[in-house]
mmCIF file as gemmi writes it, N, C-alpha and C atoms, coordinates in Angstrom:
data_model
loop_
_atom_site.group_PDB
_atom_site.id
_atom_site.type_symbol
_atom_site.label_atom_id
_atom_site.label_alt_id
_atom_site.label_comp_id
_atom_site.label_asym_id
_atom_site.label_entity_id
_atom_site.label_seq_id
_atom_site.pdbx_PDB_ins_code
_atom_site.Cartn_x
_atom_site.Cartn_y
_atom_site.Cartn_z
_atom_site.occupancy
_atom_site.B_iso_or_equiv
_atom_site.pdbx_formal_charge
_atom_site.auth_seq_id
_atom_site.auth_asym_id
_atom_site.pdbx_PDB_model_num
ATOM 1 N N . UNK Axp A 1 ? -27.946 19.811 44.268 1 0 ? 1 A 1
ATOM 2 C CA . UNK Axp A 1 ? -27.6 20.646 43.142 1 0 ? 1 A 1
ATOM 3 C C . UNK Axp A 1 ? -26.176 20.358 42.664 1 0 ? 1 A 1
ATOM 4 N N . UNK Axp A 2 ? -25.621 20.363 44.026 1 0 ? 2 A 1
ATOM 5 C CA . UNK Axp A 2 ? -23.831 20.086 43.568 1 0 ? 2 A 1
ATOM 6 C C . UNK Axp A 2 ? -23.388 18.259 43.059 1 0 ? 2 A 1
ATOM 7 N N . UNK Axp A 3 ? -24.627 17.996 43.215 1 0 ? 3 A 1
ATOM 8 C CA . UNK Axp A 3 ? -24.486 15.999 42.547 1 0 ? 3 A 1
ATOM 9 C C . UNK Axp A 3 ? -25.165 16.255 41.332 1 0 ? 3 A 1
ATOM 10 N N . UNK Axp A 4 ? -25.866 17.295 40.848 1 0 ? 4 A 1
ATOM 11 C CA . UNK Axp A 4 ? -26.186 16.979 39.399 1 0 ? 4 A 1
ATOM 12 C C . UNK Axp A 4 ? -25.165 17.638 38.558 1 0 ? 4 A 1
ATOM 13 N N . UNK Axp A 5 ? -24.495 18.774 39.211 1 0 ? 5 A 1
ATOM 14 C CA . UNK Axp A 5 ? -23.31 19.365 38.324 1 0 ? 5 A 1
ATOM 15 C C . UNK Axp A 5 ? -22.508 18.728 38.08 1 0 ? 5 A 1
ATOM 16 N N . UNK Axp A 6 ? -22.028 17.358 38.928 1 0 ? 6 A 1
ATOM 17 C CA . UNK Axp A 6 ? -21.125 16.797 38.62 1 0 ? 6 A 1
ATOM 18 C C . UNK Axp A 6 ? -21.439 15.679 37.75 1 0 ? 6 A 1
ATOM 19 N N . UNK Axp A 7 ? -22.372 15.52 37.821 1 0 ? 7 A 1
ATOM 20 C CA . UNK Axp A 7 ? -23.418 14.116 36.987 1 0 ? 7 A 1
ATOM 21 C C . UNK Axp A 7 ? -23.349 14.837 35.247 1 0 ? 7 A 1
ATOM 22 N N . UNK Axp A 8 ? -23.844 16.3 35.521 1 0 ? 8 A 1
ATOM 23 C CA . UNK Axp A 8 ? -23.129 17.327 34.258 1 0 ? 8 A 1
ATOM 24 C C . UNK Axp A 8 ? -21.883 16.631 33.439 1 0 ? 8 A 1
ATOM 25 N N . UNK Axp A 9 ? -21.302 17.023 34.496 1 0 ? 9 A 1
ATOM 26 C CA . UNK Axp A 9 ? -19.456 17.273 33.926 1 0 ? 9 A 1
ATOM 27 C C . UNK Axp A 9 ? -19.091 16.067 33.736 1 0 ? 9 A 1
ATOM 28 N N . UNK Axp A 10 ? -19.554 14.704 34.233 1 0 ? 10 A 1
ATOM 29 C CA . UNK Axp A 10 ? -19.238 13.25 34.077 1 0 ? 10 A 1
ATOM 30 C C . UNK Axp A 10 ? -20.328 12.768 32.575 1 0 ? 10 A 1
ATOM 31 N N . UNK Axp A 11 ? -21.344 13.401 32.162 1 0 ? 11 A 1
ATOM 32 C CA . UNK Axp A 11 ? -21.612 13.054 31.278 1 0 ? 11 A 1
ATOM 33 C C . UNK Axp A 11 ? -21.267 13.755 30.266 1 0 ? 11 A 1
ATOM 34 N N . UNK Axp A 12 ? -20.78 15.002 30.306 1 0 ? 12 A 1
ATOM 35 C CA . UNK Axp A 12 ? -20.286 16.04 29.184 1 0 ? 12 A 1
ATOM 36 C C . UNK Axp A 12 ? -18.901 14.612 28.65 1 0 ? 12 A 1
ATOM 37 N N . UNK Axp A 13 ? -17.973 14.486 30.117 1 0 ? 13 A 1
ATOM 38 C CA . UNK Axp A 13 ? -16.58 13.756 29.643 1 0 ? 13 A 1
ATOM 39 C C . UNK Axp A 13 ? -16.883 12.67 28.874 1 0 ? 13 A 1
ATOM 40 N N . UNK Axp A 14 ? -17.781 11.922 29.654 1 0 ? 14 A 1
ATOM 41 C CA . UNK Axp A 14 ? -17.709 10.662 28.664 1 0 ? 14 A 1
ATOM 42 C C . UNK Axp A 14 ? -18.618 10.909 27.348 1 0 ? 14 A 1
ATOM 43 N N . UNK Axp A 15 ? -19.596 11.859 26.634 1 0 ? 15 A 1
ATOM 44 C CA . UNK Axp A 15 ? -19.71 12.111 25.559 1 0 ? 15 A 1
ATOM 45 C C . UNK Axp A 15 ? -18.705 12.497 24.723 1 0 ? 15 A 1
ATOM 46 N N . UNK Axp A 16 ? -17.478 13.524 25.64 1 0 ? 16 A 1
ATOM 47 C CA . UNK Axp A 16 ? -16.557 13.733 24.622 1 0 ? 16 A 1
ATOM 48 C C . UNK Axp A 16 ? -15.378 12.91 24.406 1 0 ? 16 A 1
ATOM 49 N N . UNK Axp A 17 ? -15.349 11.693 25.245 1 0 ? 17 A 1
ATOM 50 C CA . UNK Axp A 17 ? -14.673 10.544 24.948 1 0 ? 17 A 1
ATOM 51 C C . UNK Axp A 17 ? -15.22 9.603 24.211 1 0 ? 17 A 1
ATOM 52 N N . UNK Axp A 18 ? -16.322 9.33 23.8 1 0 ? 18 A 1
ATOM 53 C CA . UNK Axp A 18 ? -17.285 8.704 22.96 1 0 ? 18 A 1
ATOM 54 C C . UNK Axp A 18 ? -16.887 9.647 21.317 1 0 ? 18 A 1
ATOM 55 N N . UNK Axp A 19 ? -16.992 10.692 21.403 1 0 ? 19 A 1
ATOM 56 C CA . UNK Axp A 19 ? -16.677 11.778 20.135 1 0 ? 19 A 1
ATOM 57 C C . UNK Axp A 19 ? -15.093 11.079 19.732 1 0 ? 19 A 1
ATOM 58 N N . UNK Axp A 20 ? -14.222 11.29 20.554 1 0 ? 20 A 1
ATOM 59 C CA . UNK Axp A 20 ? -13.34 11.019 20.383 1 0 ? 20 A 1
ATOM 60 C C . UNK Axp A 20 ? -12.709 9.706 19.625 1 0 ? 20 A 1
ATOM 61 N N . UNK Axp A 21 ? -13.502 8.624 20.722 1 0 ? 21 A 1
ATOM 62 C CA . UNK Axp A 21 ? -13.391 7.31 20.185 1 0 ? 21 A 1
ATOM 63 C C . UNK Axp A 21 ? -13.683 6.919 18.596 1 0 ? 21 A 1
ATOM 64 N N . UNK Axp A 22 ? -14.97 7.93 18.64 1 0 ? 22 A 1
ATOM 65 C CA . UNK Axp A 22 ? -15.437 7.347 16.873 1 0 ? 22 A 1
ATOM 66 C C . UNK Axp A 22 ? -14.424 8.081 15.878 1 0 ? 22 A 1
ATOM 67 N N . UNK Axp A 23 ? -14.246 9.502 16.439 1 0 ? 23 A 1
ATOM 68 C CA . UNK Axp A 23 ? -12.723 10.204 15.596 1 0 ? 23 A 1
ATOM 69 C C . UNK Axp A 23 ? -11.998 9.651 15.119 1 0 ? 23 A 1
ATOM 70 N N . UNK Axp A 24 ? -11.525 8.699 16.255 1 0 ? 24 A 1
ATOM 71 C CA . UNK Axp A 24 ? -10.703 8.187 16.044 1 0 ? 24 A 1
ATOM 72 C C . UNK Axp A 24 ? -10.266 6.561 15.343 1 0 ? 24 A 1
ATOM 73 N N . UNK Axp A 25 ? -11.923 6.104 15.823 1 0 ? 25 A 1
ATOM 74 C CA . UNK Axp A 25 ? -12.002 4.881 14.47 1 0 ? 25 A 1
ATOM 75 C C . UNK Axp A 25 ? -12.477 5.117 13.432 1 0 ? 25 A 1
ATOM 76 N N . UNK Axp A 26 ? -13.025 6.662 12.98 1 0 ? 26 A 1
ATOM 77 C CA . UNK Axp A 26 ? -13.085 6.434 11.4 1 0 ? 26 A 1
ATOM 78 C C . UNK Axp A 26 ? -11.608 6.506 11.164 1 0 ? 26 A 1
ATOM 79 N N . UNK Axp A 27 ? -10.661 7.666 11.425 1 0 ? 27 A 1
ATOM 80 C CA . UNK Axp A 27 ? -9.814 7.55 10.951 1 0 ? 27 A 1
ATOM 81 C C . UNK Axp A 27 ? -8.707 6.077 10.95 1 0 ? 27 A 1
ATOM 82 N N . UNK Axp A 28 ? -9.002 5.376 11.743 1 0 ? 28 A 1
ATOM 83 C CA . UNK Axp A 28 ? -8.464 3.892 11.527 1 0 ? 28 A 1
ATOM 84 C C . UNK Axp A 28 ? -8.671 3.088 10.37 1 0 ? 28 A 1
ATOM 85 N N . UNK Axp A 29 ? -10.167 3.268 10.539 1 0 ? 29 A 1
ATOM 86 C CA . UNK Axp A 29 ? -10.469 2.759 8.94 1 0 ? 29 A 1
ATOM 87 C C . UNK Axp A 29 ? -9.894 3.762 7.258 1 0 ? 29 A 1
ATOM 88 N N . UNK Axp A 30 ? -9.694 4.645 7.694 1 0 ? 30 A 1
ATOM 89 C CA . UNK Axp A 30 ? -9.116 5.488 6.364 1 0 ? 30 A 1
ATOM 90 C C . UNK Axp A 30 ? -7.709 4.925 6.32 1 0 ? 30 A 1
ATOM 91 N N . UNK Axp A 31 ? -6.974 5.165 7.224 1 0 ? 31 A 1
ATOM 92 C CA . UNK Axp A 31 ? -5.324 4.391 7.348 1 0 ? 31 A 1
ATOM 93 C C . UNK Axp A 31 ? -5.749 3.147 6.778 1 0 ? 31 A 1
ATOM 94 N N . UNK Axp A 32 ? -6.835 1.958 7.172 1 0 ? 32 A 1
ATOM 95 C CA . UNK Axp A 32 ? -6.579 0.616 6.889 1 0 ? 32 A 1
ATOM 96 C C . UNK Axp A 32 ? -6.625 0.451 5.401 1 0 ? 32 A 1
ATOM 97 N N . UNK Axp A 33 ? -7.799 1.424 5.128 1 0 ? 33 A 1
ATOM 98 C CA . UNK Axp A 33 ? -8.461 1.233 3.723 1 0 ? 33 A 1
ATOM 99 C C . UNK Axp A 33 ? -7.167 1.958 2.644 1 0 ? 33 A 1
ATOM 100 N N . UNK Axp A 34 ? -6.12 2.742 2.868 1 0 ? 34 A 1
ATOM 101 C CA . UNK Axp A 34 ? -5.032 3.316 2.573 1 0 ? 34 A 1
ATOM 102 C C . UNK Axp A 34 ? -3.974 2.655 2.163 1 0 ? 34 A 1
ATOM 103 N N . UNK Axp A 35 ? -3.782 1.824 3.697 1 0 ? 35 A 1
ATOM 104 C CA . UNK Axp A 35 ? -2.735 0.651 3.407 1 0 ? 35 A 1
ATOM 105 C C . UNK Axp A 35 ? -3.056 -0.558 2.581 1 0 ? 35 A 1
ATOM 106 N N . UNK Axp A 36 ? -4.381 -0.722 2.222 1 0 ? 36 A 1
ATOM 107 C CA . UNK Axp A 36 ? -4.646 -1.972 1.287 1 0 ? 36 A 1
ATOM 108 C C . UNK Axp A 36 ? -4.735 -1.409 0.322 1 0 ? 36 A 1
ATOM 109 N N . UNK Axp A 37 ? -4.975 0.059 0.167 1 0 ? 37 A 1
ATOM 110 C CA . UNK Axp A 37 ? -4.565 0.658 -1.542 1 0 ? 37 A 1
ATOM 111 C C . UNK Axp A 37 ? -2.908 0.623 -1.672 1 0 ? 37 A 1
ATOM 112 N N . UNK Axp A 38 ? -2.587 0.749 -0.798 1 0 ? 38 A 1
ATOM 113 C CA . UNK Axp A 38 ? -1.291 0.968 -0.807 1 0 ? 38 A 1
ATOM 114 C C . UNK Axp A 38 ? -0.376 -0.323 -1.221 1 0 ? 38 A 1
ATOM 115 N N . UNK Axp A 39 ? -0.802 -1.486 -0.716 1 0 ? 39 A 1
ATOM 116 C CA . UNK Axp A 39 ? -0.331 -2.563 -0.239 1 0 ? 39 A 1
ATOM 117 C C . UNK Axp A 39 ? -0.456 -3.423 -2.305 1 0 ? 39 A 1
ATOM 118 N N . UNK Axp A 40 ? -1.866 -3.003 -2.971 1 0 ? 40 A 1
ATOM 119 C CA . UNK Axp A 40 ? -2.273 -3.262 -4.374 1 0 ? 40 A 1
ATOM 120 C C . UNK Axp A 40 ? -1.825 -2.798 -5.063 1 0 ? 40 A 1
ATOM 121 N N . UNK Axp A 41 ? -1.085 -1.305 -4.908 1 0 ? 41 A 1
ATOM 122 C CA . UNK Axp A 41 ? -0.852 -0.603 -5.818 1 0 ? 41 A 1
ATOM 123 C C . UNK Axp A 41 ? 0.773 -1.277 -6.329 1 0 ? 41 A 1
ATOM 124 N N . UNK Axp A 42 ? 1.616 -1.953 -4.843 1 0 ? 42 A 1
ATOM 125 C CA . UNK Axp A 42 ? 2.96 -1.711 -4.605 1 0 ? 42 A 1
ATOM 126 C C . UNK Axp A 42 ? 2.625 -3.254 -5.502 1 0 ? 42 A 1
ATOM 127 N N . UNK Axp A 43 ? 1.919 -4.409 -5.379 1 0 ? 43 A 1
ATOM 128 C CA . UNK Axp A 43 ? 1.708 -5.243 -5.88 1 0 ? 43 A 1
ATOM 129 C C . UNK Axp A 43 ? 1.534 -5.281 -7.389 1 0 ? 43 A 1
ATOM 130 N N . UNK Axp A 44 ? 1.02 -4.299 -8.228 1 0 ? 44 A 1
ATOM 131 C CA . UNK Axp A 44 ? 0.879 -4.113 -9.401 1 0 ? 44 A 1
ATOM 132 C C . UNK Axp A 44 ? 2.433 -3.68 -10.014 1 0 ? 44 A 1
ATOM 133 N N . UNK Axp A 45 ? 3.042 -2.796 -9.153 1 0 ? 45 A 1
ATOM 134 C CA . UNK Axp A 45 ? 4.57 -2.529 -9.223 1 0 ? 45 A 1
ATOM 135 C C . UNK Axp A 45 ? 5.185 -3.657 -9.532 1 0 ? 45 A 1
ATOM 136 N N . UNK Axp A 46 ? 5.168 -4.548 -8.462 1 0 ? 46 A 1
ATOM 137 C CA . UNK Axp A 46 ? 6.072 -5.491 -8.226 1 0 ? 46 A 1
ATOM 138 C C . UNK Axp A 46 ? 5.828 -6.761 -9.499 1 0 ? 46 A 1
ATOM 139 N N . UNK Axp A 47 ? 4.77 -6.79 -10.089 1 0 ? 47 A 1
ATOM 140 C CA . UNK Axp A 47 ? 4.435 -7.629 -11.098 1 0 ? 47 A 1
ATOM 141 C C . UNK Axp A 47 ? 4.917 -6.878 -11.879 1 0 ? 47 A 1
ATOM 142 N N . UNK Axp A 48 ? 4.623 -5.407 -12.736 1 0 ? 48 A 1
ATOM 143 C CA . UNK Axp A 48 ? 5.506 -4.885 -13.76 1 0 ? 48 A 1
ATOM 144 C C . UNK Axp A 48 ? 7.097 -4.897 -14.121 1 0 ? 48 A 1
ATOM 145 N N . UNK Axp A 49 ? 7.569 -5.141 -12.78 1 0 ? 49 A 1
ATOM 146 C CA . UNK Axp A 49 ? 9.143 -5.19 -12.978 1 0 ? 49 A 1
ATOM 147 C C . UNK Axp A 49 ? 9.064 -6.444 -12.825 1 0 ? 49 A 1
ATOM 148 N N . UNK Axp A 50 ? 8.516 -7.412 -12.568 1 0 ? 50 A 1
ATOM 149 C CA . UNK Axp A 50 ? 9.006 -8.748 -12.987 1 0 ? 50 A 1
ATOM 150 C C . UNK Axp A 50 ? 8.757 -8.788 -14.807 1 0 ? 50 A 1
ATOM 151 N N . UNK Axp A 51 ? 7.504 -8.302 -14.828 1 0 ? 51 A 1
ATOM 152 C CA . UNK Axp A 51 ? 7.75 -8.693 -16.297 1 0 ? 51 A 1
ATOM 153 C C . UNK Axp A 51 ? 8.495 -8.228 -16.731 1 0 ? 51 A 1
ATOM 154 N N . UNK Axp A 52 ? 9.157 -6.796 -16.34 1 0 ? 52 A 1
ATOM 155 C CA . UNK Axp A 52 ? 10.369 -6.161 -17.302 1 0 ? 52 A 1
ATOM 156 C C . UNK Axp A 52 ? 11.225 -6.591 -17.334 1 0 ? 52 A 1
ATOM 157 N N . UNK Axp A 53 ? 11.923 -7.433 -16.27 1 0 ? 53 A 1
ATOM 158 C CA . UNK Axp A 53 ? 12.923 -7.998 -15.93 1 0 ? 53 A 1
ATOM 159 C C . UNK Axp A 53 ? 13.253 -9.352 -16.669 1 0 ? 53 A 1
ATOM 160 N N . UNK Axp A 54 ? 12.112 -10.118 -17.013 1 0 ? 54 A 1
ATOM 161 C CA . UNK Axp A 54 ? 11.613 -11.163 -17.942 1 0 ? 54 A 1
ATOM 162 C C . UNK Axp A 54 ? 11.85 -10.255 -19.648 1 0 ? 54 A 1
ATOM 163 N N . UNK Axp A 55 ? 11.64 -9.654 -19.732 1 0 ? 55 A 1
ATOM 164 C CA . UNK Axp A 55 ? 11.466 -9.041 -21.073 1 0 ? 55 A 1
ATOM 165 C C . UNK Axp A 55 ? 12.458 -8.641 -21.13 1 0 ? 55 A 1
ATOM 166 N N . UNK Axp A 56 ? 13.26 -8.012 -20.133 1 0 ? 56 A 1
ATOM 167 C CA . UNK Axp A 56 ? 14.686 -7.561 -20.317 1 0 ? 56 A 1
ATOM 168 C C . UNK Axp A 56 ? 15.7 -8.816 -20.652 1 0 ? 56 A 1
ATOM 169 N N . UNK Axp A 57 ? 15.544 -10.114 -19.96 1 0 ? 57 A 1
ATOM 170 C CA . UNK Axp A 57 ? 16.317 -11.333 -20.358 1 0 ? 57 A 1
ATOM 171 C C . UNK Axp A 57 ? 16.154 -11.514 -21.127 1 0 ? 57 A 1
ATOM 172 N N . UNK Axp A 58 ? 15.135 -12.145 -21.483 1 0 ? 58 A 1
ATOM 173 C CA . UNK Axp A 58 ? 14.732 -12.638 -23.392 1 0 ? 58 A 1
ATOM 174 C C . UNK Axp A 58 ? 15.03 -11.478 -23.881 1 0 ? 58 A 1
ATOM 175 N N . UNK Axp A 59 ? 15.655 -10.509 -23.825 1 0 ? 59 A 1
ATOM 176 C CA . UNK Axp A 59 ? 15.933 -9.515 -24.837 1 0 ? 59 A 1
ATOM 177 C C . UNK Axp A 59 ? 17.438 -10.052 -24.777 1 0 ? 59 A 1
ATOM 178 N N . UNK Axp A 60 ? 18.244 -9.798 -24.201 1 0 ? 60 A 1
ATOM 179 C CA . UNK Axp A 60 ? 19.279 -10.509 -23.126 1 0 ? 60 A 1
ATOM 180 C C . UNK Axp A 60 ? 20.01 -11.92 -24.172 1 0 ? 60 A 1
ATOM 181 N N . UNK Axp A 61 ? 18.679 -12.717 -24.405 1 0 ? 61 A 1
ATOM 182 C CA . UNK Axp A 61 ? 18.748 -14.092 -24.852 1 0 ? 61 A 1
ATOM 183 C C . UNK Axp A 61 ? 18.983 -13.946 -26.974 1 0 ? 61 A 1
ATOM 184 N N . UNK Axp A 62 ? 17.554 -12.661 -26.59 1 0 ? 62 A 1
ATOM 185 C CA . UNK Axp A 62 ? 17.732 -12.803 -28.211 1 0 ? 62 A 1
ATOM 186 C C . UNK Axp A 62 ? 19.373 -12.211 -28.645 1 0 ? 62 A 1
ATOM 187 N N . UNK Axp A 63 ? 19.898 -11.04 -28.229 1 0 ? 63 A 1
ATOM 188 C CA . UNK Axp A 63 ? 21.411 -10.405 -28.448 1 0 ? 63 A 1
ATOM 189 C C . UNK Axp A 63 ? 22.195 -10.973 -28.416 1 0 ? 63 A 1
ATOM 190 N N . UNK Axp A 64 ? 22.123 -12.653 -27.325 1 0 ? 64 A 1
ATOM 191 C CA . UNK Axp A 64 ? 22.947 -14.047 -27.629 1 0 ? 64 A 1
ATOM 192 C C . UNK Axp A 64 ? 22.786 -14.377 -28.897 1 0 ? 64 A 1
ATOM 193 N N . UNK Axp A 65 ? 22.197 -14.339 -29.05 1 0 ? 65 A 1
ATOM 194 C CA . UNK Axp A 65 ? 22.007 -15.492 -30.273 1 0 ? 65 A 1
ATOM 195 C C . UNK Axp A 65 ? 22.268 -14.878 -31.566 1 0 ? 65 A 1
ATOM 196 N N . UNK Axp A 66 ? 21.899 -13.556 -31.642 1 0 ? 66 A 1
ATOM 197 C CA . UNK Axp A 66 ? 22.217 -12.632 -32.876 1 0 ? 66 A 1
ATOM 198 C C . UNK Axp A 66 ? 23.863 -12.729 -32.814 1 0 ? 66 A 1
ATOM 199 N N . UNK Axp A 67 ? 24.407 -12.174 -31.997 1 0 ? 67 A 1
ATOM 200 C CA . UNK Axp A 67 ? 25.831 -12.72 -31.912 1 0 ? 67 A 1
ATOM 201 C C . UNK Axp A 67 ? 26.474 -13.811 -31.947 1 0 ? 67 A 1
ATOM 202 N N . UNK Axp A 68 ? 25.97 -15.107 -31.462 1 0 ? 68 A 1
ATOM 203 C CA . UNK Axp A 68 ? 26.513 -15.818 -32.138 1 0 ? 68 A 1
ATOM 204 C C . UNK Axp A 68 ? 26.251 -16.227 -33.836 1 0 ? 68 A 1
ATOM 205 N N . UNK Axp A 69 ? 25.227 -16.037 -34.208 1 0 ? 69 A 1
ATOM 206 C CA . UNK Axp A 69 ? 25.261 -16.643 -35.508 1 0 ? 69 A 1
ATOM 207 C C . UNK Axp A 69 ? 26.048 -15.312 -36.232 1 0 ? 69 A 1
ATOM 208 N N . UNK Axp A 70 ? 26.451 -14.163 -35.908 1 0 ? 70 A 1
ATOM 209 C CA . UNK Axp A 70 ? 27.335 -13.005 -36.117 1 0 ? 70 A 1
ATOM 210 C C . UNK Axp A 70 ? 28.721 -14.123 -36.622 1 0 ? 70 A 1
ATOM 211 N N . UNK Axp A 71 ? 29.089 -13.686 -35.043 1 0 ? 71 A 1
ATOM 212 C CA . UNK Axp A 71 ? 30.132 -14.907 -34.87 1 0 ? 71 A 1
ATOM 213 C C . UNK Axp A 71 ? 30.365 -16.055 -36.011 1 0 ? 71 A 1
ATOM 214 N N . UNK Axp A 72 ? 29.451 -17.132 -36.427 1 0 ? 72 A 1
ATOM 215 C CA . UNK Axp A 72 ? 29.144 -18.674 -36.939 1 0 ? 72 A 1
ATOM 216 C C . UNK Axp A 72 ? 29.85 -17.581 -38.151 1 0 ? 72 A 1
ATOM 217 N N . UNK Axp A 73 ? 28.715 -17.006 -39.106 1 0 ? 73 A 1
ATOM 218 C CA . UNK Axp A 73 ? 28.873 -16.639 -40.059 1 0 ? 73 A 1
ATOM 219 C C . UNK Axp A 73 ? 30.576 -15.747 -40.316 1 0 ? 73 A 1
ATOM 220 N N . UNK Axp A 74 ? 31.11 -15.066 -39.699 1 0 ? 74 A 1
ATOM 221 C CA . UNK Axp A 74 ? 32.093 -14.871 -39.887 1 0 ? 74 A 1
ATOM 222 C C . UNK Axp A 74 ? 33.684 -15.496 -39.866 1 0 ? 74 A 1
ATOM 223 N N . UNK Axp A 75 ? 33.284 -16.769 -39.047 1 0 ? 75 A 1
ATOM 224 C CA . UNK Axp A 75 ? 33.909 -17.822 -38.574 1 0 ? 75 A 1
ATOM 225 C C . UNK Axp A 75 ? 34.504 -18.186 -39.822 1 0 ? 75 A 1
């Protein structure tokens, strides 16, 4: 009687370490699937400020040039 109670309590544990385990790999996969949103999103960032940064020069380039022919012409 006292070997099946324990046969009990050894299969209760490892069911609730089995519970646990999967707990704990869905939530792995939510973090992973998180960080690759995360990881796309920061990527879409990082392309917008390049282009701004590009758009900000050639802006940069054109205010050269308006000034100098400023400049030419007043010369």
């Amino acid at each position: 009687m006292e070997e099946l109670s324990m046969l009990d309590k050894l299969s209760s544990k490892v069911s609730e370490i089995i519970h646990q385990y999967n707990n704990l790999k869905n939530e792995n996969e939510t973090l992973r699937n998180e960080v690759i949103t995360l990881k796309a999103e920061r990527q879409i960032k990082d392309n917008e400020i390049e282009r701004l940064a590009q758009e900000n020069a050639n802006k940069d380039m054109e205010i050269e040039e308006i000034v100098n022919k400023i400049e030419n012409i007043l010369s």
